[in-house]
N, CA and C of each residue as an Amber inpcrd file, in Angstrom:
protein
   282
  46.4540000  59.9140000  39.6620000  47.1440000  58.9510000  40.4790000
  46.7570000  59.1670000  41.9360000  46.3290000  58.0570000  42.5560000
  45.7730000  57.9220000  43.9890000  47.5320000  57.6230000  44.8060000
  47.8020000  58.7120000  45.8170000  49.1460000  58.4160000  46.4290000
  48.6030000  58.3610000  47.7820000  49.2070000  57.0980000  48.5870000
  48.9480000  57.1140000  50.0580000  49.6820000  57.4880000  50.7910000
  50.0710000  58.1480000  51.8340000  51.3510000  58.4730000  52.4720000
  51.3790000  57.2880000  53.2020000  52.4100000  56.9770000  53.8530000
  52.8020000  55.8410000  54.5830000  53.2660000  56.6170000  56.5000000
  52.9690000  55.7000000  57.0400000  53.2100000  55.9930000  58.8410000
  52.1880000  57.4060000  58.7440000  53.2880000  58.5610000  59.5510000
  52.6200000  59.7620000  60.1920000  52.9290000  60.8090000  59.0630000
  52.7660000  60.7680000  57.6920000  52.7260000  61.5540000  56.7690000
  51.9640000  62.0490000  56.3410000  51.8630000  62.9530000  55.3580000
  50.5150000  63.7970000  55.1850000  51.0360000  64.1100000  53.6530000
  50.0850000  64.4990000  53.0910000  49.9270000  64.8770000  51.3140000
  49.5660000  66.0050000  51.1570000  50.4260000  67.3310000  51.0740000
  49.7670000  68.4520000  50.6550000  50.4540000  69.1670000  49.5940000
  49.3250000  69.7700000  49.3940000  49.4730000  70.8230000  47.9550000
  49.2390000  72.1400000  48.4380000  51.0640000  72.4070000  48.0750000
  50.6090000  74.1860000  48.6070000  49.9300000  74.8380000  48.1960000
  49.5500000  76.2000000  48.9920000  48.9690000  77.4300000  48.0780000
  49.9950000  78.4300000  47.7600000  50.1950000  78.5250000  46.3760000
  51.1110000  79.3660000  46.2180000  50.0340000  80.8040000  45.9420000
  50.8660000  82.1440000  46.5080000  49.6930000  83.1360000  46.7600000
  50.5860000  83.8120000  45.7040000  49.7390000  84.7380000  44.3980000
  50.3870000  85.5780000  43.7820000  50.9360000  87.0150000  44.1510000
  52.0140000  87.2590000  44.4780000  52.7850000  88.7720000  45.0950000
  52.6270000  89.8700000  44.1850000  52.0010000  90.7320000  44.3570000
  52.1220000  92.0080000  43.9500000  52.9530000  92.8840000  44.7700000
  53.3580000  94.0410000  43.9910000  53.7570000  95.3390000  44.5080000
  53.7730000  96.6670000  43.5580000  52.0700000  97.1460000  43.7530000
  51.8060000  98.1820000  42.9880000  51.5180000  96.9440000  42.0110000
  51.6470000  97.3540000  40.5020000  51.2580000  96.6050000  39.4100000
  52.4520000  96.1210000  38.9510000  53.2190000  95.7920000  39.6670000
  54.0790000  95.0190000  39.4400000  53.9260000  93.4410000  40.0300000
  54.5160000  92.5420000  39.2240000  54.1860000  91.3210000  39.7310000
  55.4880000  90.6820000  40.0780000  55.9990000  90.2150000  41.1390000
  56.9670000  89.6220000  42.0680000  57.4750000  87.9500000  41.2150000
  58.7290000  88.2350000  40.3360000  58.7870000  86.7300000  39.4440000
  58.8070000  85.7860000  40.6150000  58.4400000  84.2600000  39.8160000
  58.7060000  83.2300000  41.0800000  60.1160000  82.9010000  41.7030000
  61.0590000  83.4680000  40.8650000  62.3410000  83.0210000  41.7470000
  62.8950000  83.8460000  43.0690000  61.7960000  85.0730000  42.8210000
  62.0470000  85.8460000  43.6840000  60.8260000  85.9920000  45.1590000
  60.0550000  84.9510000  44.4380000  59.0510000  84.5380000  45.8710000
  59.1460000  83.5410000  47.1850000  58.7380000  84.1910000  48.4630000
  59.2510000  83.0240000  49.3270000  58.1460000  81.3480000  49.3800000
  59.0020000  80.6350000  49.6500000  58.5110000  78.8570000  49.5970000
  57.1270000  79.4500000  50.2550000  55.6780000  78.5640000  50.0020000
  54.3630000  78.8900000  50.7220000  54.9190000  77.8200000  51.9760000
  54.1440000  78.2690000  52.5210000  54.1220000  77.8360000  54.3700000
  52.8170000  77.2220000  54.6480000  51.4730000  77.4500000  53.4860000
  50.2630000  77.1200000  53.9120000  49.8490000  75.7120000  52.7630000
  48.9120000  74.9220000  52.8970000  48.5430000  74.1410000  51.8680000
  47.2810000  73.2610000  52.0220000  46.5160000  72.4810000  51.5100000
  45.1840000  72.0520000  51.3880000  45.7430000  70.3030000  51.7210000
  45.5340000  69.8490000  52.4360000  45.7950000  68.1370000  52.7400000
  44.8290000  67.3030000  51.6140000  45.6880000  66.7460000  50.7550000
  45.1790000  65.7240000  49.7350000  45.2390000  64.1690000  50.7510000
  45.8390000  63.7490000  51.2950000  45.9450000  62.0200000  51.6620000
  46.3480000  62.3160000  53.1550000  46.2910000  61.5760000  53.7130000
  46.4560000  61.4200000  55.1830000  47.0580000  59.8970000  55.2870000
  48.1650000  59.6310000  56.0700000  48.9310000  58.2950000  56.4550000
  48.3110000  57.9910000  57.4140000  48.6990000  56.6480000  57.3990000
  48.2460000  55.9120000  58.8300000  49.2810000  56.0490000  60.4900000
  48.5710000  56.2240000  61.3680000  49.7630000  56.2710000  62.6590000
  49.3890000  54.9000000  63.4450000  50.2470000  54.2850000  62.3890000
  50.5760000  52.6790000  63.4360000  51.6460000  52.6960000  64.4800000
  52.1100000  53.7060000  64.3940000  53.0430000  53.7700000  65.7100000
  52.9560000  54.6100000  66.4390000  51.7790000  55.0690000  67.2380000
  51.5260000  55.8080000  68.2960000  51.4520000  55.7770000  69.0550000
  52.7030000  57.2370000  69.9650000  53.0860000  56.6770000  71.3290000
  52.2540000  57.6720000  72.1800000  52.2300000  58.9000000  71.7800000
  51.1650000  59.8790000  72.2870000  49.7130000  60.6030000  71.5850000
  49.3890000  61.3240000  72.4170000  48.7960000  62.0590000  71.7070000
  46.7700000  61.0280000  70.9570000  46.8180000  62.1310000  70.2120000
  45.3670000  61.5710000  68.9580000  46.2070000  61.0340000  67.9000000
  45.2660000  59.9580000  67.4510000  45.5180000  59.6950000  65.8060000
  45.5040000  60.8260000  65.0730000  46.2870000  60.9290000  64.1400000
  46.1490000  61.5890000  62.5580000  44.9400000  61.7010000  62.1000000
  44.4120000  60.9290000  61.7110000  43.0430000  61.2600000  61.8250000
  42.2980000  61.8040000  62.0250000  42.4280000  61.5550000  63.4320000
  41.5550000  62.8270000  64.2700000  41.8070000  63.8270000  64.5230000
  42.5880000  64.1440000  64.1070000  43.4830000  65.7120000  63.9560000
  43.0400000  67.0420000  62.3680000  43.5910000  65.7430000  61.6620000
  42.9800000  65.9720000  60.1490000  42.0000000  65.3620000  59.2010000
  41.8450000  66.0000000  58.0860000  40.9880000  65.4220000  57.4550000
  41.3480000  66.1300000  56.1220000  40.8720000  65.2930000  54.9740000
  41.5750000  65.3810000  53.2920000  40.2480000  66.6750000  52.8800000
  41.0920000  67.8840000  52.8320000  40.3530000  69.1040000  52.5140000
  41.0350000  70.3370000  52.9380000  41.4840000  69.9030000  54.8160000
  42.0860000  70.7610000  55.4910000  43.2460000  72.0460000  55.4670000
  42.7790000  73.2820000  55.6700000  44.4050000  73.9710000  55.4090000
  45.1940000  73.9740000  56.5430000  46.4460000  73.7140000  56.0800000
  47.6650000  73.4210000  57.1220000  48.7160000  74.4290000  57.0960000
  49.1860000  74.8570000  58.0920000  50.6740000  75.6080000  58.3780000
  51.6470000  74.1840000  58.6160000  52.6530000  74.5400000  57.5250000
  53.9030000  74.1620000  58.0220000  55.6900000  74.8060000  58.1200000
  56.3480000  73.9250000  57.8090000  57.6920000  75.2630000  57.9770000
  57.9600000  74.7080000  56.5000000  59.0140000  76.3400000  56.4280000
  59.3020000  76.6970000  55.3830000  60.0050000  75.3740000  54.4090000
  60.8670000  74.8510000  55.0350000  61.6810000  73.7480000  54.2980000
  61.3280000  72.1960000  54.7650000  59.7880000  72.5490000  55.0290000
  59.3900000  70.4640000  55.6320000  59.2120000  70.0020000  54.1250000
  59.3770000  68.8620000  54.3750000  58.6760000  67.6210000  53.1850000
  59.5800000  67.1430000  52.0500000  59.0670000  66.5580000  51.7630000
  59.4780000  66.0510000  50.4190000  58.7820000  66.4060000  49.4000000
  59.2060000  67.0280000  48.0660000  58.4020000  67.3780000  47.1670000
  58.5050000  66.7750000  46.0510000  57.2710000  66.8110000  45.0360000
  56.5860000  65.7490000  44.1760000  55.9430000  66.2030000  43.1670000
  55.7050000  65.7750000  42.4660000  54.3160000  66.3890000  40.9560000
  54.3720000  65.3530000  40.9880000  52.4400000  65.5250000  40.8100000
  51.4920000  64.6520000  40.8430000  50.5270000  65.3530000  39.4500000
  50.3350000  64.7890000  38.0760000  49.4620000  65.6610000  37.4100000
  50.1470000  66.8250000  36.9390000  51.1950000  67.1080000  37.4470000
  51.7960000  68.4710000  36.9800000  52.1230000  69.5690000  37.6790000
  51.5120000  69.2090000  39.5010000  50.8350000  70.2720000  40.2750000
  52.1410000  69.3560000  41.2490000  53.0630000  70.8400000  42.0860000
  53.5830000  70.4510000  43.1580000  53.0470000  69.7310000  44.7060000
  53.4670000  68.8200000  44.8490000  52.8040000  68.5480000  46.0020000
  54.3070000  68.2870000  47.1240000  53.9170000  68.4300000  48.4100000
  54.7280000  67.8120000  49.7140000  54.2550000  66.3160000  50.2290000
  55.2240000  66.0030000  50.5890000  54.8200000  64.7510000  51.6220000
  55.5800000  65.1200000  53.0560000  54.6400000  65.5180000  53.8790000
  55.1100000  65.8120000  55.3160000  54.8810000  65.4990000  56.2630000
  55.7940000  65.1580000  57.3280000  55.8020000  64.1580000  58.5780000
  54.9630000  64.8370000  59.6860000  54.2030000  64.5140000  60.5080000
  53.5040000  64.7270000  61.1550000  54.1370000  66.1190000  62.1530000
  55.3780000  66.0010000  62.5210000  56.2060000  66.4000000  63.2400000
  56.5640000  67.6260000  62.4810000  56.4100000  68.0450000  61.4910000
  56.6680000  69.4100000  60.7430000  55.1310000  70.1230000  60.3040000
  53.9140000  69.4130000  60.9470000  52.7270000  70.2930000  60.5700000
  52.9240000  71.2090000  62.0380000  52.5170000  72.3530000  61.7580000
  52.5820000  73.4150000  62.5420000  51.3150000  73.8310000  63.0110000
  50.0600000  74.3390000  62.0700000  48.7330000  74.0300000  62.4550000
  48.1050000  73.6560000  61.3420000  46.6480000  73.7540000  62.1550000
  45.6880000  73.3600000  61.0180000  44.2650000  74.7730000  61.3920000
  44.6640000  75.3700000  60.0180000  44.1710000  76.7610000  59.7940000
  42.8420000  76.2670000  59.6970000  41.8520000  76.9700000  60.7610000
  40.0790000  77.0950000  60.6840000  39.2890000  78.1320000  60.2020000
């Protein structure tokens, strides 16, 4: 399924990183939310008052920092994804 974000939204799929400690493995309820993720779709910014386009900021590949509790979340395929507002990306990891 092809999803577009709409306005200043963005499409990402976290990276969830596997926790060790020693050979022990950290269950998921006991892991914190990922903060980092790979940008699948990019929205359009028809309402821009500052700044660069979206666009030109990002691009569908990119890894992103955001905060712990942005977005809206989704399965797509089976695989968690966010939908997050421009205003909760934090960076864009090089």
């Amino acid at each position: 399924m092809n999803l577009q974000p709409l306005d200043d939204r963005v499409l990402v799929e976290p990276i969830e990183e596997e926790e060790k400690v020693g050979s022990l493995v950290i269950p998921d309820t006991a892991k914190e939310k990922p903060m980092m993720g790979i940008v699948k779709s990019i929205g359009y910014d028809f309402d821009l008052k500052e700044g660069k386009p979206l666009k030109d900021l990002l691009k569908v590949g990119d890894k992103v920092l955001f905060g712990k509790y942005a977005g809206q979340e989704i399965k797509i395929g089976g695989k968690k994804h966010l939908v997050i507002s421009r205003s909760d990306l934090l960076a864009v990891v090089k």
